[in-house]
C-alpha positions as CSV (number, residue, x, y, z in Angstrom):
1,X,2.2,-4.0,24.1
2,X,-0.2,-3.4,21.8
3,X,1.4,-6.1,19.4
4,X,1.3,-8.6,22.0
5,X,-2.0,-8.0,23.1
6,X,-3.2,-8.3,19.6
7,X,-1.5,-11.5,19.3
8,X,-3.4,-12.6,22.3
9,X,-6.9,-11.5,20.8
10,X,-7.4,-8.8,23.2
11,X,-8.8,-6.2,21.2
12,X,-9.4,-3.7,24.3
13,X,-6.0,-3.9,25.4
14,X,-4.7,-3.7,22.2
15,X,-6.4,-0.8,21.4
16,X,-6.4,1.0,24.7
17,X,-2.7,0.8,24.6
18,X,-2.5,2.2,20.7
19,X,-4.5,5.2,21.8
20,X,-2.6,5.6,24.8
21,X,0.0,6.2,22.5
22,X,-1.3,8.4,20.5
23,X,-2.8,10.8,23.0
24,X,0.3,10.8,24.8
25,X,2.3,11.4,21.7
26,X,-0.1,14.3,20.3
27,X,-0.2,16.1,23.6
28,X,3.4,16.3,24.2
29,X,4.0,16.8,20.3
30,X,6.6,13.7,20.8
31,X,5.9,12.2,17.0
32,X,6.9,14.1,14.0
33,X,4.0,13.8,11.5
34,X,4.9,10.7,9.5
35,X,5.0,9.1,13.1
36,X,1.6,10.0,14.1
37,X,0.6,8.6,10.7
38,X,1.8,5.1,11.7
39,X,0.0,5.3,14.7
40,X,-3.0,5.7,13.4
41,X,-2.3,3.2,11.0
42,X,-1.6,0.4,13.0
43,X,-5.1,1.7,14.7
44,X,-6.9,1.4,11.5
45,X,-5.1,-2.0,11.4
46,X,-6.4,-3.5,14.7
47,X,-10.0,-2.0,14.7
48,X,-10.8,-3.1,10.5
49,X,-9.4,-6.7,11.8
50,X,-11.3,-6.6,15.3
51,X,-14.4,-4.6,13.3
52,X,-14.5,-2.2,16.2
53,X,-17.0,0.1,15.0
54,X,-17.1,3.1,17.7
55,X,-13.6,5.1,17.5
56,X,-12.9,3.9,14.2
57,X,-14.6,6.4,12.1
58,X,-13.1,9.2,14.2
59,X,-9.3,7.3,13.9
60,X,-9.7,6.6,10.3
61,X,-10.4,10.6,9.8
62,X,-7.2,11.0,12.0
63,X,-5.3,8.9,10.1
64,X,-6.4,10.9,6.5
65,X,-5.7,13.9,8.1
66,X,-2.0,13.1,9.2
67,X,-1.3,11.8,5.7
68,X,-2.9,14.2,4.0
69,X,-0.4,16.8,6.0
70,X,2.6,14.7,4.5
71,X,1.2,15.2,1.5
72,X,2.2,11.5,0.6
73,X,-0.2,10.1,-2.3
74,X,0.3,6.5,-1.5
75,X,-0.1,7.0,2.5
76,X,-3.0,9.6,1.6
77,X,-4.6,6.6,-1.0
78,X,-4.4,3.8,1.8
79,X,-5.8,5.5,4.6
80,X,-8.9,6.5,2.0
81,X,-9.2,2.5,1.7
82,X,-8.9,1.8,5.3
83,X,-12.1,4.0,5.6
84,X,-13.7,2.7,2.2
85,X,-13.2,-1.0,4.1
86,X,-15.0,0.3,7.1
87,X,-17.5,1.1,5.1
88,X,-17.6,-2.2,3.7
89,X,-17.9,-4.2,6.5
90,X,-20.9,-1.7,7.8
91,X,-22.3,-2.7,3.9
92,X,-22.6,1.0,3.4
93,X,-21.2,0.4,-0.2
94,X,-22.3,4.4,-1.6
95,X,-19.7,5.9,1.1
96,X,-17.0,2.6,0.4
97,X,-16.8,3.6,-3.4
98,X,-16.7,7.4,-2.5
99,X,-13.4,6.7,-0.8
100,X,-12.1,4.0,-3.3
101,X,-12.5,6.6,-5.7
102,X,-10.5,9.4,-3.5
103,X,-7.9,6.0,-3.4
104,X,-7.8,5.5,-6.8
105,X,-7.1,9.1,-7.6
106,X,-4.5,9.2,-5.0
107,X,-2.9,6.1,-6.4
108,X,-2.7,7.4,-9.9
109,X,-1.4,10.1,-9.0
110,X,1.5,8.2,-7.0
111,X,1.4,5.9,-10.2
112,X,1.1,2.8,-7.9
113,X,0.0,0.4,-10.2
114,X,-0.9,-2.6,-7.3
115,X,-3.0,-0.3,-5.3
116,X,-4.8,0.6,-8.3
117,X,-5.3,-2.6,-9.1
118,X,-6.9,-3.4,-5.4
119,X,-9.0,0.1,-5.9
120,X,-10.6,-1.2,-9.0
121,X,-11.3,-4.6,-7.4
122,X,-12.7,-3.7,-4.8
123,X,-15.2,-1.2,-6.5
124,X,-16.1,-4.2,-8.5
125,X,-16.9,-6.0,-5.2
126,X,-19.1,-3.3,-3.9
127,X,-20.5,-3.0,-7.4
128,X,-21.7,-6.7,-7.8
129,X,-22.9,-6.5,-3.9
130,X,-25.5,-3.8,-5.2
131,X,-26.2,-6.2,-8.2
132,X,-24.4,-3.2,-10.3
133,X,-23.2,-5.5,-13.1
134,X,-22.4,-2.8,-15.8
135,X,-20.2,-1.0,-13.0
136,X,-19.0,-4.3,-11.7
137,X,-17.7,-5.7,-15.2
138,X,-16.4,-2.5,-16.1
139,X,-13.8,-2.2,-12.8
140,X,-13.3,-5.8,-13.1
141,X,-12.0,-5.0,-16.6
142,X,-9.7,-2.0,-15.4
143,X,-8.8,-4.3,-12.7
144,X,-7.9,-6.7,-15.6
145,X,-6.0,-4.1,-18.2
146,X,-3.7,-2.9,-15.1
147,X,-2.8,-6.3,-13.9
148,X,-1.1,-7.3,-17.4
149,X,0.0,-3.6,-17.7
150,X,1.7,-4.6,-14.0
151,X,3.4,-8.1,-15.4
152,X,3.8,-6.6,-18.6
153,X,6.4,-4.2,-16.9
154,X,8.0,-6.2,-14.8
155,X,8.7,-8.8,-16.9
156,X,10.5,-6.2,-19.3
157,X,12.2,-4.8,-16.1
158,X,13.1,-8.6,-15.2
159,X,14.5,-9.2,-18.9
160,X,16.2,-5.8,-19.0
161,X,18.0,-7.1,-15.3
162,X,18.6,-10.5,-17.2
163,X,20.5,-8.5,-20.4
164,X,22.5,-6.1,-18.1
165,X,23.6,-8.7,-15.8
166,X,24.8,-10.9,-19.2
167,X,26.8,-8.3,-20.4
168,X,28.4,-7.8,-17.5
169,X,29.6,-10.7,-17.4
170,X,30.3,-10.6,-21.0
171,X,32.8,-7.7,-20.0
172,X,34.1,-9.2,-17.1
173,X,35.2,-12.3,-19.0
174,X,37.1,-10.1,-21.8
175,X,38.9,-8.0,-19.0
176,X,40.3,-11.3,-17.6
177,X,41.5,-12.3,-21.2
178,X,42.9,-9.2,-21.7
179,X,44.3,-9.1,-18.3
180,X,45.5,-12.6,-19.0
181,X,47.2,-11.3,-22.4
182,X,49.0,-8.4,-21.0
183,X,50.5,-10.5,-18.2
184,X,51.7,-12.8,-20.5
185,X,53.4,-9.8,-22.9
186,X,55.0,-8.5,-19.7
187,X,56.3,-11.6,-18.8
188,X,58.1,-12.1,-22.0
């Protein structure tokens, strides 16, 4: 429902039915923690891209809290930028950059190089809202260094794929030859 509501622009419904959800799957302990995690990550969803600003706070600090019990550094560094994009939109940019910079520990610690990337460029936003242009040019640059760093590699990864799959077939075409060869000795 809450999908279909969304679809519809009907942010209350939407959302009344998500926290339905939720409260129904936290007072009967229906959802196993990774679950109640999605919840309130499809809530974070709906209410950054309806800006609901009441219950949003209050879910986004459910929704760190239930990946911070999984102990899961990617979920744990995205529900941090969830809230650092609340803050955003509210142009509280002090309290955004505090939790980019929880996300972008939580994301080197997962070693996610593409979150990283989005952590450092959006605290280069924030930074040249504020008219911080020091800050700004340096996360731009980090932003920068990690996005070739992220080509770099998989371009090696995409060339290492290209050189296994030629010598496969490098080995499949002898094994036929020699397969070829032996049929043609035993048929002699």
């Amino acid at each position: 429902l809450c999908a279909i509501y969304s679809s519809m622009q009907k942010k209350d419904s939407a959302l009344y039915y998500l926290k339905l959800v939720q409260q129904i799957a936290n007072k009967h302990q229906l959802f196993q923690p990774e679950d109640i995690a999605v919840t309130h990550n499809a809530y974070a969803n709906y209410a950054l891209s309806f800006q609901v600003s009441d219950a949003t706070p209050s879910m986004l600090k459910e929704l760190i809290g239930a990946c911070l019990s999984l102990e899961d550094s990617s979920k744990i560094a995205k529900a941090y930028k969830f809230m650092a994009q609340y803050f955003q939109v509210k142009k509280q940019y002090d309290s955004s950059n505090y939790y980019l910079l929880k996300a972008t520990q939580m994301s080197q610690h997962s070693g996610d190089l593409f979150s990283l990337i989005s952590m450092y460029d959006n605290l280069s936003k924030n930074a040249q809202v504020i008219h911080n242009w020091q800050e700004a040019l340096q996360y731009a640059a980090m932003a920068r260094t990690l996005t070739d760093s992220f080509h770099i590699i998989q371009n090696s990864k995409a060339v290492h794929n290209a050189e296994i799959k030629f010598d496969t077939k490098q080995k499949e075409a002898q094994n036929h030859v020699l397969a070829n060869e032996n049929e043609l000795k035993t048929t002699q």
